[in-house]
Structure formats: C-alpha cells, structure tokens
PDBQT receptor file of N, H, CA, C and O in Angstrom, charges set to zero:
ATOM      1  N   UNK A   1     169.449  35.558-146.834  1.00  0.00    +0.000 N 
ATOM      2  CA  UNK A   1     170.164  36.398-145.888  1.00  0.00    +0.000 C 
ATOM      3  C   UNK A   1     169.654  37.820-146.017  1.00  0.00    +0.000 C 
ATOM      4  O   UNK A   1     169.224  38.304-147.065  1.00  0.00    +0.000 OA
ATOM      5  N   UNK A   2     169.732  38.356-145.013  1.00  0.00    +0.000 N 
ATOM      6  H   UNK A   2     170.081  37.963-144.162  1.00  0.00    +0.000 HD
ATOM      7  CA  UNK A   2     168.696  39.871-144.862  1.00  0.00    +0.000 C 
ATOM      8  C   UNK A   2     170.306  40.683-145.523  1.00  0.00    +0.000 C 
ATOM      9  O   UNK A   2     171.483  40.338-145.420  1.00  0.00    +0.000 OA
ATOM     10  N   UNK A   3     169.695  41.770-146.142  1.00  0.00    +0.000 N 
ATOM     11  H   UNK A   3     168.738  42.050-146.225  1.00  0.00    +0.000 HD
ATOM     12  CA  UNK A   3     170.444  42.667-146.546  1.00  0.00    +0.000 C 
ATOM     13  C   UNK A   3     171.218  43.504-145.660  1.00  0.00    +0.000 C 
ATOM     14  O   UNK A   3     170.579  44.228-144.897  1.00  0.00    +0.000 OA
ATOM     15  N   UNK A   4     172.757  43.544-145.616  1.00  0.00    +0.000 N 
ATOM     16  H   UNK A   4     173.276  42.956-146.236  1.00  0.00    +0.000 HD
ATOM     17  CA  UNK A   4     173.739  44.150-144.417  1.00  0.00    +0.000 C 
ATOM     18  C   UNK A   4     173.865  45.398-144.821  1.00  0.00    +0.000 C 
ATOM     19  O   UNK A   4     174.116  45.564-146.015  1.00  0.00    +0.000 OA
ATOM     20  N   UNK A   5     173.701  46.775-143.796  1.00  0.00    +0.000 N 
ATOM     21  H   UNK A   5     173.498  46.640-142.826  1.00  0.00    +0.000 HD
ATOM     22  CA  UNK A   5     173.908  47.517-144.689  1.00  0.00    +0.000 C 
ATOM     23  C   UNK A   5     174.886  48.596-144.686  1.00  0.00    +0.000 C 
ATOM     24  O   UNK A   5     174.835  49.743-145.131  1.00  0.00    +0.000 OA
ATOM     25  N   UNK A   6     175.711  47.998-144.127  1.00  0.00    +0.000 N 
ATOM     26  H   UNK A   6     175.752  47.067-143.765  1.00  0.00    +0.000 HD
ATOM     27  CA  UNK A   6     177.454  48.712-144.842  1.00  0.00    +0.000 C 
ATOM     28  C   UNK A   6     177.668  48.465-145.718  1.00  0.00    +0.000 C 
ATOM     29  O   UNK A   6     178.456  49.215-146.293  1.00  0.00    +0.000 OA
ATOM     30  N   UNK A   7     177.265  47.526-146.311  1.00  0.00    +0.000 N 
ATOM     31  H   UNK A   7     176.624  46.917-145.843  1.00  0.00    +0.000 HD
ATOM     32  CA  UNK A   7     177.980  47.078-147.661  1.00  0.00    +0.000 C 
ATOM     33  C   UNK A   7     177.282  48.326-148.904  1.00  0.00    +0.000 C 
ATOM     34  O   UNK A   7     177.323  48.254-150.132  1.00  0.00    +0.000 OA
ATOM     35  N   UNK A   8     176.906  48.996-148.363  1.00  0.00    +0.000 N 
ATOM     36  H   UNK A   8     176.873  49.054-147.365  1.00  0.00    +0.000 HD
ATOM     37  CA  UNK A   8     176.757  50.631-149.214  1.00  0.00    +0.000 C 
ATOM     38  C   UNK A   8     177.442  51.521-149.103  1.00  0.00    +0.000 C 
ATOM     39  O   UNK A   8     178.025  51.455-148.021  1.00  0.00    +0.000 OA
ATOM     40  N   UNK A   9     177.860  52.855-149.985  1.00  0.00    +0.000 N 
ATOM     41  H   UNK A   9     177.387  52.908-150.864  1.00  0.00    +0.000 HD
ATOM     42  CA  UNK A   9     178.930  53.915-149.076  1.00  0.00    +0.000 C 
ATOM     43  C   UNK A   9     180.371  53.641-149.868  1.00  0.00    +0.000 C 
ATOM     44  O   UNK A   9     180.653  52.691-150.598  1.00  0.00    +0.000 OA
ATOM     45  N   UNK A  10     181.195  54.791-149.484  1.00  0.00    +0.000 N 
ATOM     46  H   UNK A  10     180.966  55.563-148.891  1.00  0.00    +0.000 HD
ATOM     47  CA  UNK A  10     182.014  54.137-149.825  1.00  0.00    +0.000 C 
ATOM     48  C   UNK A  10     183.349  53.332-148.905  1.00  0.00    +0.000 C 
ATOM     49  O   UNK A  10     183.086  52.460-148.076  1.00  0.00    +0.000 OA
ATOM     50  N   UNK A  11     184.419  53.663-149.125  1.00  0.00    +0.000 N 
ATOM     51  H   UNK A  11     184.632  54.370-149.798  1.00  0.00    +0.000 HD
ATOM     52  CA  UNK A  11     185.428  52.144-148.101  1.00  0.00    +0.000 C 
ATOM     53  C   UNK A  11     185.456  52.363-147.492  1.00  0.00    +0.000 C 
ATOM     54  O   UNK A  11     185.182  51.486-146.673  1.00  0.00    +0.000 OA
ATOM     55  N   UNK A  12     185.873  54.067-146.754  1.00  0.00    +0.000 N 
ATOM     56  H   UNK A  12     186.096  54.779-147.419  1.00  0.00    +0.000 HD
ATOM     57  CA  UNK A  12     185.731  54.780-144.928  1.00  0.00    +0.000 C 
ATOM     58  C   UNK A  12     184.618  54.201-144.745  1.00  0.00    +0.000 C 
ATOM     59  O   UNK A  12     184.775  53.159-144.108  1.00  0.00    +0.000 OA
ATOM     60  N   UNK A  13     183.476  54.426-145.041  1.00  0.00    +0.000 N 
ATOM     61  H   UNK A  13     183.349  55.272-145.558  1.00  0.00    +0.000 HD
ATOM     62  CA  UNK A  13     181.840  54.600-144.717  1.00  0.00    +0.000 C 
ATOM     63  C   UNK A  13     181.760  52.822-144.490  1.00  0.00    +0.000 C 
ATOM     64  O   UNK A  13     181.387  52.363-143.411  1.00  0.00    +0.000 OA
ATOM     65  N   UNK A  14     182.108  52.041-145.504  1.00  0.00    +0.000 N 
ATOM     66  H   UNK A  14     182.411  52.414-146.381  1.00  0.00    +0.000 HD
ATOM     67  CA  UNK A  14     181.748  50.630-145.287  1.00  0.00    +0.000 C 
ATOM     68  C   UNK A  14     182.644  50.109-143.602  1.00  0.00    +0.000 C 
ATOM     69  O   UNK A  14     182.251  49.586-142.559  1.00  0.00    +0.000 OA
ATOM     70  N   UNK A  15     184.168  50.679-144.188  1.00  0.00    +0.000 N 
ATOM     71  H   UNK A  15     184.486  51.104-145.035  1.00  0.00    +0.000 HD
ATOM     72  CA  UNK A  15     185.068  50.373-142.929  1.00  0.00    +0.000 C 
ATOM     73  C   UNK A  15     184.006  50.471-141.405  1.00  0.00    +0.000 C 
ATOM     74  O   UNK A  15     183.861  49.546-140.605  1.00  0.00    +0.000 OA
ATOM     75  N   UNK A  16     183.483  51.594-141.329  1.00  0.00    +0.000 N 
ATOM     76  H   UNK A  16     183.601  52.345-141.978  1.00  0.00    +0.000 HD
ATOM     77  CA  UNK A  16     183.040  52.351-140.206  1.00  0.00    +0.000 C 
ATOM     78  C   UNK A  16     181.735  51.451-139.921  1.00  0.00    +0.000 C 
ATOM     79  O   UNK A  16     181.274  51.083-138.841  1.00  0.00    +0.000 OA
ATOM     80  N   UNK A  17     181.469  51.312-140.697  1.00  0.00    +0.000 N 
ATOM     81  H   UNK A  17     181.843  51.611-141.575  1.00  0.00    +0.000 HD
ATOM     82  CA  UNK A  17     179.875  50.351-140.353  1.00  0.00    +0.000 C 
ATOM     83  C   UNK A  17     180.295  49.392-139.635  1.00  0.00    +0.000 C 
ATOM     84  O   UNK A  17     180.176  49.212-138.423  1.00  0.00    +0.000 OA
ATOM     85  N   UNK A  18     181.121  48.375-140.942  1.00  0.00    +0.000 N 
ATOM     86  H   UNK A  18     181.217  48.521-141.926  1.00  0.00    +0.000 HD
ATOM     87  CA  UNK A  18     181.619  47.232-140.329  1.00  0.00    +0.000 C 
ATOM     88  C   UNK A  18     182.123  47.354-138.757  1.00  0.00    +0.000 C 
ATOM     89  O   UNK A  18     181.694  46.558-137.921  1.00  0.00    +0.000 OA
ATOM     90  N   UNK A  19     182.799  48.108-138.503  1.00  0.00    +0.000 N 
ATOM     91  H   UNK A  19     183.148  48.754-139.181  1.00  0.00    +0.000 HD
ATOM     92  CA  UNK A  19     183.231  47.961-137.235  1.00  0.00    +0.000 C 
ATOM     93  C   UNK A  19     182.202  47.953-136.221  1.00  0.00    +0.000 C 
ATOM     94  O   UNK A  19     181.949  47.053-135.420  1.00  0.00    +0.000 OA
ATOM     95  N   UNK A  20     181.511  49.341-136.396  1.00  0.00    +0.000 N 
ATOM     96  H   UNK A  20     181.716  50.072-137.047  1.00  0.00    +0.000 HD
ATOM     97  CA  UNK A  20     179.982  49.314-135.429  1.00  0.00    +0.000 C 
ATOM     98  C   UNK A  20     179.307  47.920-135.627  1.00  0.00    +0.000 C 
ATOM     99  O   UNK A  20     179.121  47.263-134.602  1.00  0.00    +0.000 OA
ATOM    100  N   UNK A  21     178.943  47.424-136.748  1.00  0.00    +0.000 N 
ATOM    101  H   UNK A  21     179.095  47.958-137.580  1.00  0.00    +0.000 HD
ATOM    102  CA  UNK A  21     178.417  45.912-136.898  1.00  0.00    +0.000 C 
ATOM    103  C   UNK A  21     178.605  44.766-135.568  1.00  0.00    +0.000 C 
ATOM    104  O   UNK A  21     177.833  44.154-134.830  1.00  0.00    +0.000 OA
ATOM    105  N   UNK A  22     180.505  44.899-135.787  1.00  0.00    +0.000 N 
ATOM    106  H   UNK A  22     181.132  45.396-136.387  1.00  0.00    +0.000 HD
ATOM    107  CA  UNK A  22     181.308  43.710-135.406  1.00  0.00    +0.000 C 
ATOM    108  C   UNK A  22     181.224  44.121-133.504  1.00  0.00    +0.000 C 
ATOM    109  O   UNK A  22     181.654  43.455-132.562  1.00  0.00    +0.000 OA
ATOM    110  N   UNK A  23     180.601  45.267-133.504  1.00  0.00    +0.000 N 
ATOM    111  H   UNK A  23     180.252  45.808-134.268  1.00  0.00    +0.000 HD
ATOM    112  CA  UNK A  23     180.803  45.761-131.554  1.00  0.00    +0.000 C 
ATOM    113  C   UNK A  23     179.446  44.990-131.538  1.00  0.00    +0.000 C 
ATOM    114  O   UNK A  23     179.363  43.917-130.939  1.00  0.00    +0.000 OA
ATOM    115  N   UNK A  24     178.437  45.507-132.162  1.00  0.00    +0.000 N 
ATOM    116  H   UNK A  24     178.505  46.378-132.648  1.00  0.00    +0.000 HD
ATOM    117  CA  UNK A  24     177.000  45.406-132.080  1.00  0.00    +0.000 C 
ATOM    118  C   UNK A  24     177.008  43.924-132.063  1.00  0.00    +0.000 C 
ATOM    119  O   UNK A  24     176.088  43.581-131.320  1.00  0.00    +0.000 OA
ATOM    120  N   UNK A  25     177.664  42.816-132.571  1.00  0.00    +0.000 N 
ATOM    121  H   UNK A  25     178.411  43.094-133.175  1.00  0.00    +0.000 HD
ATOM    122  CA  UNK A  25     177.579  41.563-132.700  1.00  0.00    +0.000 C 
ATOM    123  C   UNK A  25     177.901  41.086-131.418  1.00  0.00    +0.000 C 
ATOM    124  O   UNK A  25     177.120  40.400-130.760  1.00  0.00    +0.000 OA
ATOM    125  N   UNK A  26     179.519  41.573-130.867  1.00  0.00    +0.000 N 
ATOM    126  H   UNK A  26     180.153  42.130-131.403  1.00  0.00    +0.000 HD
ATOM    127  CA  UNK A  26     180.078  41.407-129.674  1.00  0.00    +0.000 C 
ATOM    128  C   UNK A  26     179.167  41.547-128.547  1.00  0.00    +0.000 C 
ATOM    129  O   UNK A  26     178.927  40.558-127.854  1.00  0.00    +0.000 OA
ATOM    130  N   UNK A  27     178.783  42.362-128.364  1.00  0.00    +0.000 N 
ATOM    131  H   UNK A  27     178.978  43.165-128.927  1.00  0.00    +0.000 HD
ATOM    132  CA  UNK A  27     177.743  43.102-127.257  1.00  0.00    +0.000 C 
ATOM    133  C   UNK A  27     176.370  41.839-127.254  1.00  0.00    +0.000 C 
ATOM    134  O   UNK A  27     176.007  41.322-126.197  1.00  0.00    +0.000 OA
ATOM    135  N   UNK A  28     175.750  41.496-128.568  1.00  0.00    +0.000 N 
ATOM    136  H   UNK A  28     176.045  41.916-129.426  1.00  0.00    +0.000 HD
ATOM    137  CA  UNK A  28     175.002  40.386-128.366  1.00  0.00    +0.000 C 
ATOM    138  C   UNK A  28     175.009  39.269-127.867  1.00  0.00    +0.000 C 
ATOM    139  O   UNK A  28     174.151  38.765-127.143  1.00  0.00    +0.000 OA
ATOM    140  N   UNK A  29     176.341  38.673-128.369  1.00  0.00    +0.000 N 
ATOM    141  H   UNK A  29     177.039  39.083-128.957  1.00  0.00    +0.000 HD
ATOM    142  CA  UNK A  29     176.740  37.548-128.060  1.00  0.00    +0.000 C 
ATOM    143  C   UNK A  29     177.237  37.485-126.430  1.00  0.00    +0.000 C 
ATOM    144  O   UNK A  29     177.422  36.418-125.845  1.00  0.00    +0.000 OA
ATOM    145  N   UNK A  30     177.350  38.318-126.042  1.00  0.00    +0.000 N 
ATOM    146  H   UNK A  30     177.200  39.185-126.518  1.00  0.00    +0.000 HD
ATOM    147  CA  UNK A  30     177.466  38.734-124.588  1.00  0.00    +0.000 C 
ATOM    148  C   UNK A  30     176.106  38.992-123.879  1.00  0.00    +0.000 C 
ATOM    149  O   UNK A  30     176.027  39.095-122.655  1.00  0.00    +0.000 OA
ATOM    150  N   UNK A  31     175.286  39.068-124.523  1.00  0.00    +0.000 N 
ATOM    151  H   UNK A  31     175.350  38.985-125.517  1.00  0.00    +0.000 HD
ATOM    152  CA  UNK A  31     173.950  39.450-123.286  1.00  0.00    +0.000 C 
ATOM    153  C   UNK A  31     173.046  37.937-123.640  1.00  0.00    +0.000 C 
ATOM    154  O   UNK A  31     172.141  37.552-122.900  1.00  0.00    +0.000 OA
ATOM    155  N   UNK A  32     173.519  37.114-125.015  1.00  0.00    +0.000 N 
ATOM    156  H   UNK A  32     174.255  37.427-125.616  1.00  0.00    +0.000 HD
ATOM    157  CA  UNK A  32     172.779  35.974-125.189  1.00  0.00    +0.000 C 
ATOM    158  C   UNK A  32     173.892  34.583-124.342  1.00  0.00    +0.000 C 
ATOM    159  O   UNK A  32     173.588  33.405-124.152  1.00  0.00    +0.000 OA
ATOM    160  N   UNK A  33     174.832  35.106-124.087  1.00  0.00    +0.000 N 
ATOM    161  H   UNK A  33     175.079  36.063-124.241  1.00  0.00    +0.000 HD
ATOM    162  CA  UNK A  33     175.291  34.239-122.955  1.00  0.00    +0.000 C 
ATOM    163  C   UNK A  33     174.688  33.907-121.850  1.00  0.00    +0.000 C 
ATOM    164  O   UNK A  33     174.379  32.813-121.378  1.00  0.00    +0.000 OA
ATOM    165  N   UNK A  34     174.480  35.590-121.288  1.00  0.00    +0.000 N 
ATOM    166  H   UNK A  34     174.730  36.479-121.671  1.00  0.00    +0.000 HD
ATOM    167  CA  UNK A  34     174.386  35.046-119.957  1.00  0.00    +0.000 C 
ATOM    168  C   UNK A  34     172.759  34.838-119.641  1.00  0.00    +0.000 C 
ATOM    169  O   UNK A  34     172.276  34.472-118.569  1.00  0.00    +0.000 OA
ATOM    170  N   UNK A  35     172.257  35.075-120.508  1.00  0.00    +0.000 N 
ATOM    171  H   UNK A  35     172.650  35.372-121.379  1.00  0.00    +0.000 HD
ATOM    172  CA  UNK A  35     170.624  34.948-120.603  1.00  0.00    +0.000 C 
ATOM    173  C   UNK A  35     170.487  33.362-120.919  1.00  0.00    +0.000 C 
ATOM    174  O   UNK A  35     171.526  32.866-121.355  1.00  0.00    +0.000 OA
ATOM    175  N   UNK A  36     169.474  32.552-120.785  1.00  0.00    +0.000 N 
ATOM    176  H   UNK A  36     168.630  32.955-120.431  1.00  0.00    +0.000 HD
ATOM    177  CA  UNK A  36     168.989  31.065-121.046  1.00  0.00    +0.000 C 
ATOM    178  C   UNK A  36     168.524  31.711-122.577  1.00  0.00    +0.000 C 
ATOM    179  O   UNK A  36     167.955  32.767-122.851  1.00  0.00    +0.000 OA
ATOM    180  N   UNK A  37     168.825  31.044-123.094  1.00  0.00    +0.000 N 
ATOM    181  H   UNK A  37     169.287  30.186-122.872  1.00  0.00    +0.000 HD
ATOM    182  CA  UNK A  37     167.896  30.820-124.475  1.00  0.00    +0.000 C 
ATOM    183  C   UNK A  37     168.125  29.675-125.360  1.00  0.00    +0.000 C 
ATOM    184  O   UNK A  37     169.264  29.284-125.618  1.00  0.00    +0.000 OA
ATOM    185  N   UNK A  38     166.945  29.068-125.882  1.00  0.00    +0.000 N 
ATOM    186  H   UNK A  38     166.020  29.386-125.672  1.00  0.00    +0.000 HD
ATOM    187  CA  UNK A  38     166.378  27.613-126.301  1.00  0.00    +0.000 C 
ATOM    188  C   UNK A  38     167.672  27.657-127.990  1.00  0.00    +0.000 C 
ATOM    189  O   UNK A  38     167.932  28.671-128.638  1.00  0.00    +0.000 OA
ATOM    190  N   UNK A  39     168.106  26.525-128.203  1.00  0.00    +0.000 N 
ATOM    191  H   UNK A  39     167.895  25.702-127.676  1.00  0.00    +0.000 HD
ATOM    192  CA  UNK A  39     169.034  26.144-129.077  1.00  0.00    +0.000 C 
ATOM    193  C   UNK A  39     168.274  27.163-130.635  1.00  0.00    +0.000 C 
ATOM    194  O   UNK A  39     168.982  27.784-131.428  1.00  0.00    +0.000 OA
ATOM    195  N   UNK A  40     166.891  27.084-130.706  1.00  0.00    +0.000 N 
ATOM    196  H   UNK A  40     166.316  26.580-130.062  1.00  0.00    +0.000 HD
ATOM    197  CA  UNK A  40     166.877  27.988-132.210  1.00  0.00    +0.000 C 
ATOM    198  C   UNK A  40     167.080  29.491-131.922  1.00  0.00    +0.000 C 
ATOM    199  O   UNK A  40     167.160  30.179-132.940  1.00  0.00    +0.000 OA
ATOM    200  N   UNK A  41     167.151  29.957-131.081  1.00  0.00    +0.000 N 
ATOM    201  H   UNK A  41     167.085  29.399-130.254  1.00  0.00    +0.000 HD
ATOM    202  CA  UNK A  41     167.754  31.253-131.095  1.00  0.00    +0.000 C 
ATOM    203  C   UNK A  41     168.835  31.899-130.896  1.00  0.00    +0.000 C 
ATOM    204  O   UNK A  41     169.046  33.101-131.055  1.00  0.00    +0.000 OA
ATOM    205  N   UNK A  42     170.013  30.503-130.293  1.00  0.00    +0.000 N 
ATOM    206  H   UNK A  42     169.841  29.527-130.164  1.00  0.00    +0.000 HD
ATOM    207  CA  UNK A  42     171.262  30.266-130.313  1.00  0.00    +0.000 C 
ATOM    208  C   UNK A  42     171.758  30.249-132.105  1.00  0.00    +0.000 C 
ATOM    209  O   UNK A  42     172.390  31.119-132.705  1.00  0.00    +0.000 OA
ATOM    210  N   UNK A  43     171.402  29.397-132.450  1.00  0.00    +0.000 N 
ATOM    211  H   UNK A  43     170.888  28.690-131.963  1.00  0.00    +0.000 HD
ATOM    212  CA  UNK A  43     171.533  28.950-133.019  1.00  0.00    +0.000 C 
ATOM    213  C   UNK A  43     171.442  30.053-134.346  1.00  0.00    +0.000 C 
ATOM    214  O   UNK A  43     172.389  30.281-135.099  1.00  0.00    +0.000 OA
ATOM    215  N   UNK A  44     170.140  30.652-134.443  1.00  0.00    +0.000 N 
ATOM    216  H   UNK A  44     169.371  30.467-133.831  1.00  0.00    +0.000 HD
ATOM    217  CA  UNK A  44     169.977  31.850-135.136  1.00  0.00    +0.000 C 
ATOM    218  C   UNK A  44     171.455  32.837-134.707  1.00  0.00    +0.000 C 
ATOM    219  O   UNK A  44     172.408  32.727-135.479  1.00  0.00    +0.000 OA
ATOM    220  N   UNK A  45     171.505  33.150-134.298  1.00  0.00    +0.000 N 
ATOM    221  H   UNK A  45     170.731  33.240-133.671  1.00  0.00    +0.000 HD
ATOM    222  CA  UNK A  45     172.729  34.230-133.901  1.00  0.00    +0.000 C 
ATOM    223  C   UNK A  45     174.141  33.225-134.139  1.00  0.00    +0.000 C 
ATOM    224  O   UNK A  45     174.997  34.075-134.385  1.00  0.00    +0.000 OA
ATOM    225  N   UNK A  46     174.702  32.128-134.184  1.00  0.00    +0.000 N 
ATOM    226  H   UNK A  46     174.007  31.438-133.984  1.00  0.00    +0.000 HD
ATOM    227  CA  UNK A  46     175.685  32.106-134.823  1.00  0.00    +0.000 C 
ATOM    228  C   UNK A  46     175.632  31.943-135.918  1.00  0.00    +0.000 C 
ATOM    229  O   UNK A  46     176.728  31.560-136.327  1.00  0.00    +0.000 OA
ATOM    230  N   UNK A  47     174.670  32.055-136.937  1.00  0.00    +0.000 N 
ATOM    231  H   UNK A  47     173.779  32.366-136.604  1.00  0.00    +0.000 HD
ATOM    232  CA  UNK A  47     174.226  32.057-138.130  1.00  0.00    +0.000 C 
ATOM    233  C   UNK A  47     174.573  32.959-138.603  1.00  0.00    +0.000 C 
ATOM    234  O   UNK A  47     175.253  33.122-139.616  1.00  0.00    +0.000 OA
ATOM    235  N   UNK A  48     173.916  33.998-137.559  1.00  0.00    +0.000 N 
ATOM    236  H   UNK A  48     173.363  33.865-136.736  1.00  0.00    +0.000 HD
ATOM    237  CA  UNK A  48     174.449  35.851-138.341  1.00  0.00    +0.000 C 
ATOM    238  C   UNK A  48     175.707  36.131-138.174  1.00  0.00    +0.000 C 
ATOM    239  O   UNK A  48     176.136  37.045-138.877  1.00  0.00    +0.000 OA
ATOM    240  N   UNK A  49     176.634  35.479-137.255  1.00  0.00    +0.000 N 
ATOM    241  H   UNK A  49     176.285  34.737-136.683  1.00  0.00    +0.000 HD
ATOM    242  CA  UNK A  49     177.737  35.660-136.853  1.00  0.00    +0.000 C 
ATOM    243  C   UNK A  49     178.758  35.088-138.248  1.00  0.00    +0.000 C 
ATOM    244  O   UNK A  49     179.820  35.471-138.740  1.00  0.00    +0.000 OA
ATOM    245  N   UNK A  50     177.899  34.112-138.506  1.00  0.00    +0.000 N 
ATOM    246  H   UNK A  50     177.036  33.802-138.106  1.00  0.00    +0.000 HD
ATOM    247  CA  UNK A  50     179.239  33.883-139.416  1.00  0.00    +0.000 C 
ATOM    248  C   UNK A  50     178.747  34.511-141.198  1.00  0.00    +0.000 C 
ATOM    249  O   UNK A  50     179.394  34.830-142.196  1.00  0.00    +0.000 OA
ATOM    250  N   UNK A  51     177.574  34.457-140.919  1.00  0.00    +0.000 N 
ATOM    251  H   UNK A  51     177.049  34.198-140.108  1.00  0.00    +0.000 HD
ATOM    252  CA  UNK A  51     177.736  35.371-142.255  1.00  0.00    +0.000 C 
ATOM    253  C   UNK A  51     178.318  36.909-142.160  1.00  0.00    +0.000 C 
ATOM    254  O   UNK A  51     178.507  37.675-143.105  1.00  0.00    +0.000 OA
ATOM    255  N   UNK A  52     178.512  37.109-140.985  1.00  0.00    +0.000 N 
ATOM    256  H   UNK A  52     178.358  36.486-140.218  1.00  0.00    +0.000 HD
ATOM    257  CA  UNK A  52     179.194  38.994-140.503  1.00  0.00    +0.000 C 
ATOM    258  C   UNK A  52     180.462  38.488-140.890  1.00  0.00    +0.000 C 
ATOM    259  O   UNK A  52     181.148  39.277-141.539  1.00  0.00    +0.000 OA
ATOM    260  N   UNK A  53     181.012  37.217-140.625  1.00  0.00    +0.000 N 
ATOM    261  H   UNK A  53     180.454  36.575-140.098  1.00  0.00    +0.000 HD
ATOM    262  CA  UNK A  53     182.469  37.198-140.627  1.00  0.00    +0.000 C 
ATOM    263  C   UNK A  53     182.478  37.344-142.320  1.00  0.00    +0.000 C 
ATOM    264  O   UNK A  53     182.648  38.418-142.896  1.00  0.00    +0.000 OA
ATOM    265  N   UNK A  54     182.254  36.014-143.010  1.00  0.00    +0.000 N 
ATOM    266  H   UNK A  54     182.116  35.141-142.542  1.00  0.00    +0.000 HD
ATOM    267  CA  UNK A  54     182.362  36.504-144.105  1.00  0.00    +0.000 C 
ATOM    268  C   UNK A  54     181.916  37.949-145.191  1.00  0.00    +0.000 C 
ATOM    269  O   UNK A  54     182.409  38.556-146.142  1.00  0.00    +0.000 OA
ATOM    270  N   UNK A  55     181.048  37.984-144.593  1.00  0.00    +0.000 N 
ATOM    271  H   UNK A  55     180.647  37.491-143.821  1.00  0.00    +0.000 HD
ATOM    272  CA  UNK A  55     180.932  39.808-145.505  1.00  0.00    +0.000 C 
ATOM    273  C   UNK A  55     182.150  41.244-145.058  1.00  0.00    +0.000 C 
ATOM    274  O   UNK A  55     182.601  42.149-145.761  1.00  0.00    +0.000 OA
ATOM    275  N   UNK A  56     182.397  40.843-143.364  1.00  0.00    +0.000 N 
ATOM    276  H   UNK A  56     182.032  40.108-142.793  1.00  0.00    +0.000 HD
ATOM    277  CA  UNK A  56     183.582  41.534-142.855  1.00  0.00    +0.000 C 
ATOM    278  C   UNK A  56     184.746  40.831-143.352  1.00  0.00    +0.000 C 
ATOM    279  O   UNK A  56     185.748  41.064-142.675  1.00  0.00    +0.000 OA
ATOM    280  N   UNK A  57     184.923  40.053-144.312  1.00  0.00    +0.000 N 
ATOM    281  H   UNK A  57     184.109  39.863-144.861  1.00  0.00    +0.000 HD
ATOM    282  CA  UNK A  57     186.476  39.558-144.968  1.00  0.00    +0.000 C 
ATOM    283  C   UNK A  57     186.492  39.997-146.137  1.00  0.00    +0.000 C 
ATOM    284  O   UNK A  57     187.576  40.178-146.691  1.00  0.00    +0.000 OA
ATOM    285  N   UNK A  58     185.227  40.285-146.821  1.00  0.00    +0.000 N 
ATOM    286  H   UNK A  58     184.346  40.137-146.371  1.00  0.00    +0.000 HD
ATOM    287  CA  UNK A  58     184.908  40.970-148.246  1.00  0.00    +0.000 C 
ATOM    288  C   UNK A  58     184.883  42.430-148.042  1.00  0.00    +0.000 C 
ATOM    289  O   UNK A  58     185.260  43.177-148.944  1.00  0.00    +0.000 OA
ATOM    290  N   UNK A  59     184.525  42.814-147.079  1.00  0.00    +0.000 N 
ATOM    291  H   UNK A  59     184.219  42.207-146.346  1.00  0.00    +0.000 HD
ATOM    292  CA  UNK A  59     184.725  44.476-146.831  1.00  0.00    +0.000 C 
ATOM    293  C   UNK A  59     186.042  44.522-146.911  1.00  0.00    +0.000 C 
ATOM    294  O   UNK A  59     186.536  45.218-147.799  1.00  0.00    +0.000 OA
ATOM    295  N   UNK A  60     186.671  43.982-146.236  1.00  0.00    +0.000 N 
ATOM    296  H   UNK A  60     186.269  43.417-145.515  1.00  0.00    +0.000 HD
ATOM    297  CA  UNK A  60     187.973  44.253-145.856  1.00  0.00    +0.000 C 
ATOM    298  C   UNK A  60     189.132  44.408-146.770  1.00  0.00    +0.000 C 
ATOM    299  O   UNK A  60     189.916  45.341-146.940  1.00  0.00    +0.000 OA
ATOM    300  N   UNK A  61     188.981  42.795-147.513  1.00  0.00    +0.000 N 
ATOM    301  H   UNK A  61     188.344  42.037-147.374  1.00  0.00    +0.000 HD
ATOM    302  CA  UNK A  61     189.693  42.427-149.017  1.00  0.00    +0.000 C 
ATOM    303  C   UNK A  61     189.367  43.861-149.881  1.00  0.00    +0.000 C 
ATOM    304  O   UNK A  61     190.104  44.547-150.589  1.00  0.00    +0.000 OA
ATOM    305  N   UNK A  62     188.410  43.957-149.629  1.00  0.00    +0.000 N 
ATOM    306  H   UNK A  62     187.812  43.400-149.054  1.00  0.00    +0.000 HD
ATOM    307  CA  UNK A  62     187.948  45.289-151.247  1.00  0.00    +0.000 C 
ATOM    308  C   UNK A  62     188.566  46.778-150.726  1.00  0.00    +0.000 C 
ATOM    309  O   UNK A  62     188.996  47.607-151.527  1.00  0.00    +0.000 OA
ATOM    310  N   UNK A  63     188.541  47.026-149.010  1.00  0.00    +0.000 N 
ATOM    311  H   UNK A  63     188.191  46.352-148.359  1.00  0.00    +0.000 HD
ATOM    312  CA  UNK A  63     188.974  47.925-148.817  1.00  0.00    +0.000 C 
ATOM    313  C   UNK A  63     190.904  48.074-148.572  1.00  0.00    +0.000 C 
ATOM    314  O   UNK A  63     191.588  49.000-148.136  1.00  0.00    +0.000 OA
ATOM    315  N   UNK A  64     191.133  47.194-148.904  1.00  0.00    +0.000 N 
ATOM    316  H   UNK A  64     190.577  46.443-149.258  1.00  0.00    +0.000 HD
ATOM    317  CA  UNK A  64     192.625  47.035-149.079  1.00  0.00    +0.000 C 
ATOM    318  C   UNK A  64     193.549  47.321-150.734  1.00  0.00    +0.000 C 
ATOM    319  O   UNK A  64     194.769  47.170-150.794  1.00  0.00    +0.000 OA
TER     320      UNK A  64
C-alpha cells in the first residue's frame, strides 16, 4: 500500500487531511462512474477506497 500522507502532523493537521482525502475520493468515484472504465481500474479504486476507510477509522479512533 502506497504511503497516505495525513497520517503525519499532528490530530487537527491529520483530521484536516483526512477530510480533504475523503472529498478527493468522493469526487473520483464520481467522475469514474460516469466514465466507461475496464474492471482493473474499477477495481483498483475500490481498493484505495477501502484502505481510506480503514486508515480514516484509525485517524479518527486516535484523534478521539
């Protein structure tokens, strides 16, 4: 897995990433909708999606 990099900084700074992350994800998954694209590049992107979820549940947990 490629290195995320909010997970540097401290909990504002991680908080703040994460969120930009989680738009930046949104916004993808929205332009790879409506575009055709072949199952491995689908496929690639819910990959990253769910490793965002889990690292955004570990940001979160630690920033609580």
């Amino acid at each position: 897995m490629a290195e995320i990099p909010f997970l540097a900084g401290g909990r504002s700074e991680q908080l703040a990433r994460l969120v930009y992350e989680l738009l930046d994800a949104h916004a993808d998954t929205e332009q790879l909708a409506r575009q055709r694209h072949d199952d491995l590049v689908w496929g690639a992107h819910l990959d990253y999606l769910r490793d965002l979820q889990r690292v955004a549940r570990e940001v979160l947990a630690h920033a609580c």
